[in-house]
Backbone as CSV, one residue per row, in Angstrom:
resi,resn,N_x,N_y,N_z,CA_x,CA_y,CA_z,C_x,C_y,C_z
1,UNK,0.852,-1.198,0.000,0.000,0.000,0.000,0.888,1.248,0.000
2,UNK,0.885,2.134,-1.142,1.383,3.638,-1.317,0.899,4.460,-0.148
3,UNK,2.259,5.407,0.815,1.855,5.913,1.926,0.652,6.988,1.602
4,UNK,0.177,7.645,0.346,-0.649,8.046,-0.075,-2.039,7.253,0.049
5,UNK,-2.368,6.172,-0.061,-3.124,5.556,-0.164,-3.483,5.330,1.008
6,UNK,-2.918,4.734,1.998,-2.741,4.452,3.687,-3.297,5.668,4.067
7,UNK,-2.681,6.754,4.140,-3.499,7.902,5.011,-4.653,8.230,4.973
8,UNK,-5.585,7.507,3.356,-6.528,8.191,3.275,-7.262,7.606,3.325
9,UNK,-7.229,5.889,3.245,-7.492,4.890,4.023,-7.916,5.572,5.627
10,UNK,-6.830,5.913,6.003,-7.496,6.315,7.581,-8.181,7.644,8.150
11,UNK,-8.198,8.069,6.719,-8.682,9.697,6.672,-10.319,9.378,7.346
12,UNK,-10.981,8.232,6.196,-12.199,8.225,5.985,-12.888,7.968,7.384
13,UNK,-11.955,6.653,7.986,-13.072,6.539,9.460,-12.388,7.558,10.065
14,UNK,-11.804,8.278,10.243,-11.971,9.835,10.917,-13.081,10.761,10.826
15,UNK,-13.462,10.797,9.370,-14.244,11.903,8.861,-15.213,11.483,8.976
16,UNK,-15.434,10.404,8.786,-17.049,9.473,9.206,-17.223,9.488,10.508
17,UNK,-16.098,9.368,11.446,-17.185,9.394,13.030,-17.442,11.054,13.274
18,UNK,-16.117,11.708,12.716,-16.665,13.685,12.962,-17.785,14.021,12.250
19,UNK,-18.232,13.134,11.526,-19.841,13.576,10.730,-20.844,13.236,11.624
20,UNK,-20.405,11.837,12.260,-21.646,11.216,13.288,-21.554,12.655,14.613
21,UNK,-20.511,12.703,14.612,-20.578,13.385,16.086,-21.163,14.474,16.157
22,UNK,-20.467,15.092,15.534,-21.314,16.529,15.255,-22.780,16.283,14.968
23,UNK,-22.785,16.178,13.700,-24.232,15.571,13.500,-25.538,15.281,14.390
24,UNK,-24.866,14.187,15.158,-25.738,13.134,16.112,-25.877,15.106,17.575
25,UNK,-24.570,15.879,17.981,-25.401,16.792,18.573,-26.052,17.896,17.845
26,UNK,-25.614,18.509,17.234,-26.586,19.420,15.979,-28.153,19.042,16.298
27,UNK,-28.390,17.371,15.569,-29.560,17.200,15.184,-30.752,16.910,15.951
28,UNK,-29.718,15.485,16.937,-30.812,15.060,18.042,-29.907,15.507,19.681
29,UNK,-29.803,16.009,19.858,-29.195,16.951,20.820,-29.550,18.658,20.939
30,UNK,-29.387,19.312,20.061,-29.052,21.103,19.750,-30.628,21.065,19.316
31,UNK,-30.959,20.212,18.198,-32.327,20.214,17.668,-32.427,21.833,16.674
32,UNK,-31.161,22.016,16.172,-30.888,23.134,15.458,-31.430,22.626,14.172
33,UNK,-31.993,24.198,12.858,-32.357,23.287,11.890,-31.282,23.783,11.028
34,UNK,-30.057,23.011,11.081,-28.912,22.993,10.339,-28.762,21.348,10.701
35,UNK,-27.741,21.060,9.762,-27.205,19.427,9.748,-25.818,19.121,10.939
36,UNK,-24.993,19.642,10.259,-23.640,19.740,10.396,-23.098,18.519,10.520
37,UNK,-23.422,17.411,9.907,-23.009,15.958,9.678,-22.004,15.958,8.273
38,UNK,-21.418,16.950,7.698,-20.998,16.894,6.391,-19.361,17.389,6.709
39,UNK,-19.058,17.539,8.418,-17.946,18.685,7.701,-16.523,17.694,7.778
40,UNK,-16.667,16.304,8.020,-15.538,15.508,7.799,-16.089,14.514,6.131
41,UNK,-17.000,14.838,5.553,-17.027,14.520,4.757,-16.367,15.259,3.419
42,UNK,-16.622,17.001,3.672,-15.511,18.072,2.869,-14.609,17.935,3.274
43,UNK,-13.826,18.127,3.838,-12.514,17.739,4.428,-11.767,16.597,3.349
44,UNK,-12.730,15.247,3.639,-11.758,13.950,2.505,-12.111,14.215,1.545
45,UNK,-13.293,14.954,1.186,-13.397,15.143,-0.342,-12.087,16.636,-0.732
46,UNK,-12.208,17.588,0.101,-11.469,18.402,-0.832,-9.364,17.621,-0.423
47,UNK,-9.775,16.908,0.136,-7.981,16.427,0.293,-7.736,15.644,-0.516
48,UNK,-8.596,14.731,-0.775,-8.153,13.292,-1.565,-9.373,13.114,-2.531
49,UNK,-10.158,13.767,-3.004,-10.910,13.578,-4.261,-12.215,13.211,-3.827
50,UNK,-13.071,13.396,-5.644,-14.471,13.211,-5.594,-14.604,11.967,-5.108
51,UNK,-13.885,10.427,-5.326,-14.382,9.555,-4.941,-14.233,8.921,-3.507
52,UNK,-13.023,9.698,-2.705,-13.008,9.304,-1.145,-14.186,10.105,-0.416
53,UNK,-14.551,11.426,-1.083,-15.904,12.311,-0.414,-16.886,11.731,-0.880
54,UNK,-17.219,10.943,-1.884,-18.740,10.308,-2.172,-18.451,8.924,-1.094
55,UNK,-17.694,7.985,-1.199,-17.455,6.901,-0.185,-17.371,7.445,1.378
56,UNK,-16.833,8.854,2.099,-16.950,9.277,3.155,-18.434,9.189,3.174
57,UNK,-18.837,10.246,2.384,-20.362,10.983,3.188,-21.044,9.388,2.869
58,UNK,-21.436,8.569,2.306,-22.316,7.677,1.767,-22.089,6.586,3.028
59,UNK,-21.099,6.517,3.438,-20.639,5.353,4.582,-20.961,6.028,5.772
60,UNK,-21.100,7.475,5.817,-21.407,8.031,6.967,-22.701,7.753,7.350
61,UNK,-23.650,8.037,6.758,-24.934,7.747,6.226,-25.674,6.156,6.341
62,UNK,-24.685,5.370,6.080,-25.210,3.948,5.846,-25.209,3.911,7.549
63,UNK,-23.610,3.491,8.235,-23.242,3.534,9.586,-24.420,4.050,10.163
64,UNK,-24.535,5.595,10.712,-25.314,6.049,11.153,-26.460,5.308,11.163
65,UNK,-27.192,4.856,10.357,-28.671,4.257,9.996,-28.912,2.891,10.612
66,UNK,-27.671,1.860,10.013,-28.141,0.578,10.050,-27.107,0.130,11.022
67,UNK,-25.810,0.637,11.530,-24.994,-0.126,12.278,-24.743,0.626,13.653
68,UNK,-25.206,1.715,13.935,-24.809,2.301,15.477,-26.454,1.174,15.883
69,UNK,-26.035,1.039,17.136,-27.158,0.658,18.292,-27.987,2.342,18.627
70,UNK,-29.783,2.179,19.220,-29.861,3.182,19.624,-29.334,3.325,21.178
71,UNK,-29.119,4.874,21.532,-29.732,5.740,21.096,-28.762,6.982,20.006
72,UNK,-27.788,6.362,19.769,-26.687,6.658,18.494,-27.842,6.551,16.747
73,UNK,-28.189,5.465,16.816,-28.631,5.442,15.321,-29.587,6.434,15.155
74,UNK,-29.491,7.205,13.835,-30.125,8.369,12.965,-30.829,6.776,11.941
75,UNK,-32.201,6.252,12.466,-32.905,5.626,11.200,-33.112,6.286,10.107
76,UNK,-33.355,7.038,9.956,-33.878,7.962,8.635,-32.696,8.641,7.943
77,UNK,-31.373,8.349,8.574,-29.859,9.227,7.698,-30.038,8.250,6.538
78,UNK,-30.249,7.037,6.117,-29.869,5.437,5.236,-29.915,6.449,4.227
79,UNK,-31.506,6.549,3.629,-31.685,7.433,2.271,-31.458,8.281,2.090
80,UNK,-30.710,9.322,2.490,-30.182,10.037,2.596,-28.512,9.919,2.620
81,UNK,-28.093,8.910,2.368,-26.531,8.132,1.823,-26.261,9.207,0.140
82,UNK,-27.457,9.651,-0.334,-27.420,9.714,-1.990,-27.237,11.037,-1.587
83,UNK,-27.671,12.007,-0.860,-26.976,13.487,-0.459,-25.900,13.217,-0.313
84,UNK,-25.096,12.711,1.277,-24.202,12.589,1.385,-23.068,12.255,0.255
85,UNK,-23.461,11.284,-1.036,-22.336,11.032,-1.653,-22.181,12.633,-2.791
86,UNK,-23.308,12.836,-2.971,-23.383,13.842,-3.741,-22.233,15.449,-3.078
87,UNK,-22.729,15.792,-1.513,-21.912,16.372,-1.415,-20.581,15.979,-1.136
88,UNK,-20.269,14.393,-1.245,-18.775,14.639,-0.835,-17.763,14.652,-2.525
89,UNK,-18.674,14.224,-3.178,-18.095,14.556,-5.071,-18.006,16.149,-4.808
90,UNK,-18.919,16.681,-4.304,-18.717,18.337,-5.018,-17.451,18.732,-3.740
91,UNK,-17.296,18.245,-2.998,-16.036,19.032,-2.262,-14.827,18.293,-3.121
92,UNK,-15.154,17.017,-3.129,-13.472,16.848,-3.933,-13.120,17.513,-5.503
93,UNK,-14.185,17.809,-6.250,-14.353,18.734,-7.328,-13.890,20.353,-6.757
94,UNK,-14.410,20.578,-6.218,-13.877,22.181,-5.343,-12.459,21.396,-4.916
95,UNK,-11.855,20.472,-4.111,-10.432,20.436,-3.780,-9.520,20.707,-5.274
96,UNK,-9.894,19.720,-6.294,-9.385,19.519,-7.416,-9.384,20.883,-7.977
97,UNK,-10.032,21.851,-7.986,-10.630,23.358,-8.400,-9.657,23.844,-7.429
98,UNK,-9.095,23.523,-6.646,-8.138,24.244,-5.628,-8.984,25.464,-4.937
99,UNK,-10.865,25.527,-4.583,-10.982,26.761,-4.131,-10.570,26.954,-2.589
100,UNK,-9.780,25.578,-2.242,-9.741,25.937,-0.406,-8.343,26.750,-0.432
101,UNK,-8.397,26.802,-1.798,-6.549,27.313,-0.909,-6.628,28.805,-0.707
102,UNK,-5.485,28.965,0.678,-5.581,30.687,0.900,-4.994,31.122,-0.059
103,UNK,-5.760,32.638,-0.736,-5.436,33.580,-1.130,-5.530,35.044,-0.772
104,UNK,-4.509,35.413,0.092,-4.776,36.428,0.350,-4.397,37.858,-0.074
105,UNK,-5.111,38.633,-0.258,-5.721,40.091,-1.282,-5.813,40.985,-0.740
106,UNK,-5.332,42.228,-0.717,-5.209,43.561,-0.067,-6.009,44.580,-0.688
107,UNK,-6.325,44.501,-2.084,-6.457,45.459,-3.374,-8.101,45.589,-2.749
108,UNK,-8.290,46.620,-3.248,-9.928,46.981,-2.775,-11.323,46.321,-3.032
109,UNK,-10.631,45.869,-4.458,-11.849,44.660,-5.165,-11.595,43.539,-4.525
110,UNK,-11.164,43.077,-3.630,-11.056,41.887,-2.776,-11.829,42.585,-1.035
111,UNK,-12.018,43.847,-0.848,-12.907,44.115,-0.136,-14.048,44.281,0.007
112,UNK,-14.266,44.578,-1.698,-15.796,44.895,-1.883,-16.999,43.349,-2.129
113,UNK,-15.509,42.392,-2.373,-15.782,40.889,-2.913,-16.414,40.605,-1.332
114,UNK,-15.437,40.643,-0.283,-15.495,40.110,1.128,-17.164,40.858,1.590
115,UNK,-17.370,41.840,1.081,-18.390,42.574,1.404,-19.860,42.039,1.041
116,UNK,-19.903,41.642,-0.115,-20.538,40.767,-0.797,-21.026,39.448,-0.100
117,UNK,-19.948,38.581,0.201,-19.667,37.573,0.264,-20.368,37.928,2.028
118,UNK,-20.064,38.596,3.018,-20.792,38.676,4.263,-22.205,39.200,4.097
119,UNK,-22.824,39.931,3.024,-23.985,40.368,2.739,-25.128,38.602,2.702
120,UNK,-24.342,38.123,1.801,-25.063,36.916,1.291,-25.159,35.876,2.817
121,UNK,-24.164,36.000,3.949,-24.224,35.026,4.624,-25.316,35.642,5.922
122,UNK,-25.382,37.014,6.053,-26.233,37.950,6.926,-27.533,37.597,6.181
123,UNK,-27.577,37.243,5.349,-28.959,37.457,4.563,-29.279,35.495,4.891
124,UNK,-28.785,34.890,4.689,-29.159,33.132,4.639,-29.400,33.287,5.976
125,UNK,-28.343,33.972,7.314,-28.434,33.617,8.625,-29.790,33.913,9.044
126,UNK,-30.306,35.320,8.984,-31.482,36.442,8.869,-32.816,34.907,8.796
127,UNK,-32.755,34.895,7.539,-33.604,34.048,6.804,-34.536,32.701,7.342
128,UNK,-32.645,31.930,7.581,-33.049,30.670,8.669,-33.796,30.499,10.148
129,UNK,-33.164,32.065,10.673,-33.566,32.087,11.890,-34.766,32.308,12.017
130,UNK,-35.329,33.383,11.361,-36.694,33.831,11.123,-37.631,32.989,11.457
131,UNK,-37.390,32.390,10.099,-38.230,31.333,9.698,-38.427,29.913,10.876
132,UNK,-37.260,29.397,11.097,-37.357,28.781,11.886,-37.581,28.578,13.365
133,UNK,-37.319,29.758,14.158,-37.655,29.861,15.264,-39.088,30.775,15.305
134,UNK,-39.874,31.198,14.097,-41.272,31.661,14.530,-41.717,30.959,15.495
135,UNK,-42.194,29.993,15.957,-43.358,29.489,16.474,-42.923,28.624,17.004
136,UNK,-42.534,28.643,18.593,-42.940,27.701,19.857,-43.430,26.565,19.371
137,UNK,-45.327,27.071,19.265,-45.574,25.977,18.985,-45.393,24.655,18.164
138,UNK,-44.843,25.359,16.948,-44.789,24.590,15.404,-43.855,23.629,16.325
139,UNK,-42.335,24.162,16.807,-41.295,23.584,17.469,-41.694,22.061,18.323
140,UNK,-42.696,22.673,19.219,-43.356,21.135,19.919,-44.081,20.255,19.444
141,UNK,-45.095,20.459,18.605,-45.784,19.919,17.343,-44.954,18.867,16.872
142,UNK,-43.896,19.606,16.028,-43.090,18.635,15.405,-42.077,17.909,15.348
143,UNK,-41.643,18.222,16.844,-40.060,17.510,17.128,-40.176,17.261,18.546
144,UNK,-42.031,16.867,19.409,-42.140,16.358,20.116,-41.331,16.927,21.559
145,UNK,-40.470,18.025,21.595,-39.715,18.370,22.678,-40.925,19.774,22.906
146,UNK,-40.790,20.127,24.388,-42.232,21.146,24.895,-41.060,22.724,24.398
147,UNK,-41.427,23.980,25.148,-41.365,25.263,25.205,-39.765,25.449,25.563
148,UNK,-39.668,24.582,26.776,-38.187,25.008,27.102,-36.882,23.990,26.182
149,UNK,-37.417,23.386,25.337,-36.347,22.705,24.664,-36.187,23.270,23.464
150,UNK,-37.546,24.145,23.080,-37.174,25.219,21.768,-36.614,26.521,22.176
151,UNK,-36.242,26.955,23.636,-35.854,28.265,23.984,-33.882,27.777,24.055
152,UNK,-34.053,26.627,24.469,-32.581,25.844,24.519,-32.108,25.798,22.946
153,UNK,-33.058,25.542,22.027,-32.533,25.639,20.794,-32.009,27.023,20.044
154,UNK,-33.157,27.807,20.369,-32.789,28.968,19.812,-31.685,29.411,19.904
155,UNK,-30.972,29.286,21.387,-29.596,30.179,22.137,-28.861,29.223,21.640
156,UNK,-28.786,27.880,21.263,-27.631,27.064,20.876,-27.232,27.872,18.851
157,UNK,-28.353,27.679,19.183,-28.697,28.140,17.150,-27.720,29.945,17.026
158,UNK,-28.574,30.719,18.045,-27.323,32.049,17.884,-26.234,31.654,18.151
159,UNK,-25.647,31.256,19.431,-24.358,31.072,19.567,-23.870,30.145,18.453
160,UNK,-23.937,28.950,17.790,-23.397,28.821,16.609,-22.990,29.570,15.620
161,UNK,-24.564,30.467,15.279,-24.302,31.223,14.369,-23.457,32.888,15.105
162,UNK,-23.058,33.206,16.496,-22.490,34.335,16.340,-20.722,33.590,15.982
163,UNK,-20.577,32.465,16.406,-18.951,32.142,16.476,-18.856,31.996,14.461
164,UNK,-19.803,31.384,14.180,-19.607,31.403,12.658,-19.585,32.898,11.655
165,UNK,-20.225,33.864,12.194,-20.583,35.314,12.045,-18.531,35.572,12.740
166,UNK,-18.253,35.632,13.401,-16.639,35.896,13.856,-15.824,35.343,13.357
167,UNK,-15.808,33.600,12.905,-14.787,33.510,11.416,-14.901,34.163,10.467
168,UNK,-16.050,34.084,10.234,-16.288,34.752,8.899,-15.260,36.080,8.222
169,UNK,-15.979,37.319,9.631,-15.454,38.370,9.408,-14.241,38.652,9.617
170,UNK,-13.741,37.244,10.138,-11.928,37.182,10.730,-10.936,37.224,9.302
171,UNK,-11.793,35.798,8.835,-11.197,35.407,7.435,-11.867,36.645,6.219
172,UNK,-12.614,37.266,5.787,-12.783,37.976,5.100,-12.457,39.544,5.201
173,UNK,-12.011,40.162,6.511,-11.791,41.025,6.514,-10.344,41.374,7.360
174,UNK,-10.091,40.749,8.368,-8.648,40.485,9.122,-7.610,40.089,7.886
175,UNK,-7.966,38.927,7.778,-7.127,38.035,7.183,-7.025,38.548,5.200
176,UNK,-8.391,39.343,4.907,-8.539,39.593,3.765,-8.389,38.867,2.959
177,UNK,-8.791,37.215,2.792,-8.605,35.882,2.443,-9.522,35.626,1.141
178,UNK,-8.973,35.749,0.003,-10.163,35.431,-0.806,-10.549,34.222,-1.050
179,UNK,-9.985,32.794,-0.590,-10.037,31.987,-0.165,-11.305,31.123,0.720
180,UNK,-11.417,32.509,1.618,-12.397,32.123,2.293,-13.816,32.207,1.323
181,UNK,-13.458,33.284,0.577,-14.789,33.741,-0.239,-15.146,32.367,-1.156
182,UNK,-14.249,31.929,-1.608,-14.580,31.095,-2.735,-14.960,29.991,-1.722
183,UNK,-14.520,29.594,-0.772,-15.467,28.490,0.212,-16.408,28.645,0.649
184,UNK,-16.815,29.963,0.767,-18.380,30.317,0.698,-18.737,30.021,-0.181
185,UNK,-18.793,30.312,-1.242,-19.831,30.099,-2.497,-19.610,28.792,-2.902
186,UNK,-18.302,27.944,-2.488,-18.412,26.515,-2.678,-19.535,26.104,-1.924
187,UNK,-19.638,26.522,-0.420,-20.796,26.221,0.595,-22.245,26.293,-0.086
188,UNK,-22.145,27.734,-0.730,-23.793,28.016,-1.260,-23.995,26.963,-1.945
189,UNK,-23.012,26.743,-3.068,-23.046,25.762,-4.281,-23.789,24.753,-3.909
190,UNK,-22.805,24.115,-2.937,-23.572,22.391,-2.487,-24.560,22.286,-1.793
191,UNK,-24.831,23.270,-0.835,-26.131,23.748,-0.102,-27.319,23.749,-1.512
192,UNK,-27.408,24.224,-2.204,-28.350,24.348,-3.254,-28.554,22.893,-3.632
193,UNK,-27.330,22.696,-4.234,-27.129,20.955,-5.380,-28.000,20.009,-3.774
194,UNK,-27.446,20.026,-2.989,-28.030,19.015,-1.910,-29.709,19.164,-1.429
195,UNK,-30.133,20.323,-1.333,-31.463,20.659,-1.097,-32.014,19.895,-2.081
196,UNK,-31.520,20.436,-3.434,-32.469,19.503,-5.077,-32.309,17.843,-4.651
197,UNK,-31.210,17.451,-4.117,-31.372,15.807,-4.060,-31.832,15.749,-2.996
198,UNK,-32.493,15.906,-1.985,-32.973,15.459,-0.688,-34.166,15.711,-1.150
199,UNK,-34.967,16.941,-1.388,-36.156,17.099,-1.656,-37.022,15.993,-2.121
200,UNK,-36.889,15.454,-3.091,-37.705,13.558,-3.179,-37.299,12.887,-2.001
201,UNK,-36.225,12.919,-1.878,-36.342,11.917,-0.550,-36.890,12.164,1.089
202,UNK,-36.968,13.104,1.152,-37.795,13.785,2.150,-39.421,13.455,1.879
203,UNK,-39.155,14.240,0.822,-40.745,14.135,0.290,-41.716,13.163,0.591
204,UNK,-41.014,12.239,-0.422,-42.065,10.633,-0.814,-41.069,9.189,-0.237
205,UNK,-40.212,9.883,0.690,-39.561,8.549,1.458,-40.326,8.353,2.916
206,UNK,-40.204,9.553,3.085,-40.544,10.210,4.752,-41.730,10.877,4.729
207,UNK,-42.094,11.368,3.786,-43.302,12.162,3.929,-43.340,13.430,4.534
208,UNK,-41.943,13.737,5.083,-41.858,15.446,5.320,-41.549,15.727,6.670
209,UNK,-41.559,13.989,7.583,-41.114,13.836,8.697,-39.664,13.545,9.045
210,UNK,-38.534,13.693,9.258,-37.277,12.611,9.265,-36.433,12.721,10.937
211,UNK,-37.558,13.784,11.485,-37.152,13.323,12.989,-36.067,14.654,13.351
212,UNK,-35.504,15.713,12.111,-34.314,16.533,12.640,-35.337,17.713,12.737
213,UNK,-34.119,18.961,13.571,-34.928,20.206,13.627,-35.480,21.046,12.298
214,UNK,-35.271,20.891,10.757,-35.929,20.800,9.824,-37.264,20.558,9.606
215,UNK,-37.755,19.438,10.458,-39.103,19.069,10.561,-40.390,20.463,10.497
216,UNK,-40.052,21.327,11.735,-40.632,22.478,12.208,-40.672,23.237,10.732
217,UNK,-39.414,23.333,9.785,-39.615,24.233,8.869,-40.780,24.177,7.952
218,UNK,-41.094,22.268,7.458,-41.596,21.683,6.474,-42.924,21.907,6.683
219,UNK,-43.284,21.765,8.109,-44.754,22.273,8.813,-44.823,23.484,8.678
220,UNK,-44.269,24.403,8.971,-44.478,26.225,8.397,-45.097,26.515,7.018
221,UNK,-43.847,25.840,5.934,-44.557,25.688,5.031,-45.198,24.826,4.194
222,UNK,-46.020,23.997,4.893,-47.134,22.897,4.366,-48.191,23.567,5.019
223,UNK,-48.428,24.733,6.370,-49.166,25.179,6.723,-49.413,26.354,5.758
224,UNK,-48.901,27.131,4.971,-48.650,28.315,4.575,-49.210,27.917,2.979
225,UNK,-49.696,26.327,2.542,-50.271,25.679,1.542,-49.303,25.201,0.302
226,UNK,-47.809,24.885,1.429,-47.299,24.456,-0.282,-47.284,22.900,-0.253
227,UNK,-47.366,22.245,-1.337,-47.343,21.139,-1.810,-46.324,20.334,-0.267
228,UNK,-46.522,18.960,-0.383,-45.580,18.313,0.461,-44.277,18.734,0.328
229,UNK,-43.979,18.107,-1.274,-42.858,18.363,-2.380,-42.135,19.612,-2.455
230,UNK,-43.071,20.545,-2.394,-42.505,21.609,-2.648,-41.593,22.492,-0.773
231,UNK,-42.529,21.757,0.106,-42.323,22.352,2.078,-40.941,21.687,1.832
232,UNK,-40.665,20.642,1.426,-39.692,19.376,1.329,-38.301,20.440,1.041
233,UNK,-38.851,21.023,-0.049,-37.835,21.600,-1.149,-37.421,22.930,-0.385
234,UNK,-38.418,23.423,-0.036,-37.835,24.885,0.735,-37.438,24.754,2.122
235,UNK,-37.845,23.852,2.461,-36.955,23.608,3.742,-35.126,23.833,3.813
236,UNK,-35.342,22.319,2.499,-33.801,22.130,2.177,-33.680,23.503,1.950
237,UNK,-33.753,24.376,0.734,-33.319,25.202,0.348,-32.942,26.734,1.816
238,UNK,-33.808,26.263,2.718,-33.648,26.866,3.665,-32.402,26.770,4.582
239,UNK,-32.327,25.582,4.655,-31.603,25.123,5.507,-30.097,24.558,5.075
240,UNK,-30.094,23.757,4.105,-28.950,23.628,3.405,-28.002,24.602,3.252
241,UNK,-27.785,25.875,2.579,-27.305,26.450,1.901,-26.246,27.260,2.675
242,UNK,-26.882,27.832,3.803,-26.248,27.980,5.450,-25.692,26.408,6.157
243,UNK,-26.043,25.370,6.362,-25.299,24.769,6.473,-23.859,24.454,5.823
244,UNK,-23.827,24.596,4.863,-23.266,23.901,4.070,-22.015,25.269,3.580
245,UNK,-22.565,26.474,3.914,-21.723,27.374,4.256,-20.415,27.835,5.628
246,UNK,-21.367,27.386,6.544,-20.709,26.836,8.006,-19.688,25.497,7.568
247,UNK,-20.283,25.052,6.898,-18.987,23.326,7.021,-17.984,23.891,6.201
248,UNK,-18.208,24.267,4.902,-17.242,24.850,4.235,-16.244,25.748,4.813
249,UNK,-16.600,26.719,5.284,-15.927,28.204,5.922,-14.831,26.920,7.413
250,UNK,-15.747,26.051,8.160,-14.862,25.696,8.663,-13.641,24.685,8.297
251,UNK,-14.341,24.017,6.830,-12.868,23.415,6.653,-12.382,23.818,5.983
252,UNK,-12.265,25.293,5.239,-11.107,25.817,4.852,-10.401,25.768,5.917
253,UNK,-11.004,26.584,7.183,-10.269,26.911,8.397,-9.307,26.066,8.710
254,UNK,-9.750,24.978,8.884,-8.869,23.831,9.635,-7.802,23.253,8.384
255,UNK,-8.079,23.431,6.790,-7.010,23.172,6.026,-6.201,24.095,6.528
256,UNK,-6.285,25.428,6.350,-5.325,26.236,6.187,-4.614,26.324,7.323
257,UNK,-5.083,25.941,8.217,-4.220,25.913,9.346,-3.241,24.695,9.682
258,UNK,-3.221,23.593,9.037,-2.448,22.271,9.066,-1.214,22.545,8.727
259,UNK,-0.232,22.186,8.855,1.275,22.219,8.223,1.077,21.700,6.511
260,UNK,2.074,22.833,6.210,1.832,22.312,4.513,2.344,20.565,3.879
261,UNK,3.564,20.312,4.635,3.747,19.025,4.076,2.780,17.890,4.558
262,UNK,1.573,18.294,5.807,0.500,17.576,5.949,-0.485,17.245,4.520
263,UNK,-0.654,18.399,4.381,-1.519,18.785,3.521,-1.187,18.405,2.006
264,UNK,-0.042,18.568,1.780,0.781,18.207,0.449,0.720,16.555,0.451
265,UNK,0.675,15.786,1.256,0.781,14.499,1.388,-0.657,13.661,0.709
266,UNK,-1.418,14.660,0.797,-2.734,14.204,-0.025,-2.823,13.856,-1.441
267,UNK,-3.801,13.465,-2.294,-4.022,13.900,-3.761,-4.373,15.081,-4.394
268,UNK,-5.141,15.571,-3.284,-5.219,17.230,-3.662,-4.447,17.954,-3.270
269,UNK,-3.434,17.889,-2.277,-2.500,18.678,-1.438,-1.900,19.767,-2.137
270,UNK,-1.313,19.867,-3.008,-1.016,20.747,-3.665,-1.611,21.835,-4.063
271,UNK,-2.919,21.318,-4.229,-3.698,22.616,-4.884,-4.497,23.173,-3.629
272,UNK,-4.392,22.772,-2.825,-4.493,23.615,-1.378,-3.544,24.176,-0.475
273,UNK,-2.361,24.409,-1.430,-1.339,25.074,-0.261,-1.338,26.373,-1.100
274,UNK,-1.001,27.252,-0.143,-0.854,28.798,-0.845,0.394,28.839,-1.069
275,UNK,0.128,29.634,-2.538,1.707,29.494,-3.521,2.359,30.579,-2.746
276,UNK,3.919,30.319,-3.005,4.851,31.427,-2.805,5.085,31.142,-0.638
């Protein structure tokens, strides 16, 4: 076995239990309606390619479902294996695209970019929260926990989102990283692509139920008269896109911070180290 091959061999059950973990508190713990089960799945996808990130996220997914004992097993992650592989192709496509690597930019059009780029994430954060923490009630309704386990959610849900709101503006305006920018919009990217593939499976697998803090959204709008299909779809689209912005933004973070001959030791390594 090529020492290339070996590491990434052991990359995967790394990135697969940091998907469960996180994940497993995010979802049935925090009861936040974000995922955050994906961010050791970007990670092997943007280090070692589209096909160790479709085999990460897809094994993450299976595990989770059919092989943890409860009160560990996520039943309803299984079908949902076909997201997971999907986003771990688009991070190793973005590794191969080299967008994790730092670039950092002083010139003014790299401020007005960073400017942009925090507009769009104030606006998804805005959005999610809104929407999702309207209604107490919807909260107990649909995820079975009473008043004080949706007031516990809410404060877990800001404090996530203020520490993610402080990278952000660390890496886009401290650091002046355009780097970071393009891992945002890698984030939006797959946030979108993943909403479109979950949406059937939410839909007409589950019926609009799958047990995460998402649930509450799908009821907002199935109350508000949209199609199953369609609550299914805007949920994801709700919820995804900000997730998937958070996983991104943090594993640039944690690439760029590794030692370069770590990082170089990969298949993508190279195109994630900053030149010069």
């Amino acid at each position: 076995m090529s020492p290339g091959l070996g590491r990434t061999v052991v990359l995967i059950p790394v990135a697969v239990a940091l998907n469960i973990a996180l994940g497993s508190t995010v979802q049935q713990v925090l009861r936040l309606p974000i995922y955050m089960d994906s961010l050791g799945t970007v990670l092997a996808g943007v280090l070692a390619g589209p096909l160790v990130g479709m085999a990460t996220g897809a094994m993450t997914n299976l595990i989770w479902a059919y092989v943890l004992p409860a009160p560990l097993a996520a039943p309803t992650a299984g079908p949902f294996a076909i997201t997971a592989a999907v986003i771990g192709l688009l991070a190793g496509a973005w590794g191969r695209l080299g967008l994790f690597r730092p670039r950092p930019a002083r010139d003014l059009r790299s401020l007005g970019a960073a400017l942009g780029a925090a507009v769009v994430v104030a606006a998804a954060v805005a959005y999610t929260f809104s929407r999702a923490y309207a209604s107490p009630r919807a909260f107990t309704t649909n995820t079975g926990f009473d008043v004080r386990a949706f007031a516990g959610s809410e404060v877990a849900f800001a404090i996530v989102i203020a520490v993610f709101a402080a990278l952000a503006a660390w890496a886009l305006f401290v650091r002046r990283d355009a780097g970071a920018m393009l891992a945002l919009a890698a984030g939006l990217a797959t946030g979108l692509v993943a909403a479109l593939v979950s949406a059937p499976i939410a839909a007409f697998v589950f019926g609009g139920v799958t047990g995460f803090g998402g649930d509450l959204v799908i009821a907002a709008f199935r109350a508000a008269g949209a199609s199953l299909y369609q609550a299914t779809l805007e949920q994801g689209l709700l919820s995804d896109p900000l997730d998937k912005m958070i996983v991104c933004l943090l594993a640039f973070l944690v690439l760029s911070g590794l030692p370069r001959r770590v990082v170089a030791r990969f298949p993508n390594g190279e195109r994630l180290i900053e030149s010069g």
